[in-house]
C-alpha positions in Angstrom: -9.5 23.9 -84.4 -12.8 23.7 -82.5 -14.3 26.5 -80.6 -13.8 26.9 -76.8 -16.9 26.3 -75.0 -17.6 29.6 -72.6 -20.1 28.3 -71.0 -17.7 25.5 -69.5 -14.9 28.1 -68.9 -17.1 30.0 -67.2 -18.5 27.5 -65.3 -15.5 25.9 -63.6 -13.1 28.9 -63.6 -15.6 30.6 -62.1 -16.1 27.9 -59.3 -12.3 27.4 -59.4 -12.7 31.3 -58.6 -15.0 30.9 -55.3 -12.9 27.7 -54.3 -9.7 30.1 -53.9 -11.7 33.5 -52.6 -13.2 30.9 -49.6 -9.4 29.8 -48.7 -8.5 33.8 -48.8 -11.7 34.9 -46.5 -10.2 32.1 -43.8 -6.5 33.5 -44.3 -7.4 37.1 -44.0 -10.0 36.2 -41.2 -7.3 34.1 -39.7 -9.5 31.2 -38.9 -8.2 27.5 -37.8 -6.9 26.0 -41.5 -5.0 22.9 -41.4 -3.2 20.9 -43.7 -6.1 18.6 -44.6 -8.6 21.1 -44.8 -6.2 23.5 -46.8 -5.2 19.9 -48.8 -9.1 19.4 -49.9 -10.1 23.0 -50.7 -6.7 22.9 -53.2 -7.8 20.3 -54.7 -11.5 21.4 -55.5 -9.8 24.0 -56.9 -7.1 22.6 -59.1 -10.2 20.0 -60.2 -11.7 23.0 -61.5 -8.8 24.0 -63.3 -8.6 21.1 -65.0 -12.0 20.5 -66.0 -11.7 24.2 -67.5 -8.8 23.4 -69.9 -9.6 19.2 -70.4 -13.6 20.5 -71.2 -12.6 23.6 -72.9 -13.9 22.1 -76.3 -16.3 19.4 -75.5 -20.0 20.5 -76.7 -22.8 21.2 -73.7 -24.2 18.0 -74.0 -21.6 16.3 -73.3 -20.4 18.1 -70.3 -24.1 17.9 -69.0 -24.2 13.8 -69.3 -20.3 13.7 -68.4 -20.0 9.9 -67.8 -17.5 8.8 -65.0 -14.7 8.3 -67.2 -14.6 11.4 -69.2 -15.3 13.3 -65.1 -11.9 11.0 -64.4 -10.3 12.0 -67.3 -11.2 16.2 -67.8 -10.1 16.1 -63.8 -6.4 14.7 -64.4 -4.0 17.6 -64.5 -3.9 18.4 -68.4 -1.0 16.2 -70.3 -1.1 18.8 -73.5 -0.9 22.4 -71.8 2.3 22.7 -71.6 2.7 21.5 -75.1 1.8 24.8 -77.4 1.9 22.4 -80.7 -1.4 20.9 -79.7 
């Protein structure tokens, strides 16, 4: 099984990370959030998410030259997480 790239983890969990503290400071700051806005910060968020585990193994210089198919593809919602077997 190839190695986990930490350097991608890091990366976009960690942005994934800032994405969700930003929509925190609003709630606890009570701030105007609607359902767009809210909508568009989620999904920068989940992108991350999904970059994180669709990346997880690809090597730097790929992730660095990421061509628009494979940013398409690591940005779907992962069809092999759920799936332990993989």
């Amino acid at each position: 099984m190839p190695k986990l790239n930490r350097a991608i983890l890091r990366y976009d969990i960690g942005d994934c990370v800032v994405q969700l503290q930003q929509i925190l400071t609003k709630l606890d700051a009570r701030k105007p959030l609607d359902d767009i806005e809210y909508r568009i910060e989620m999904q920068h968020a989940f992108h991350h998410l999904n970059f994180a585990w669709n990346a997880r193994q690809w090597p730097m210089k790929r992730y660095e030259r990421c061509s628009k198919r494979d940013f398409k593809k690591a940005g779907d919602f992962p069809k092999d997480l759920l799936n332990i077997d993989d």
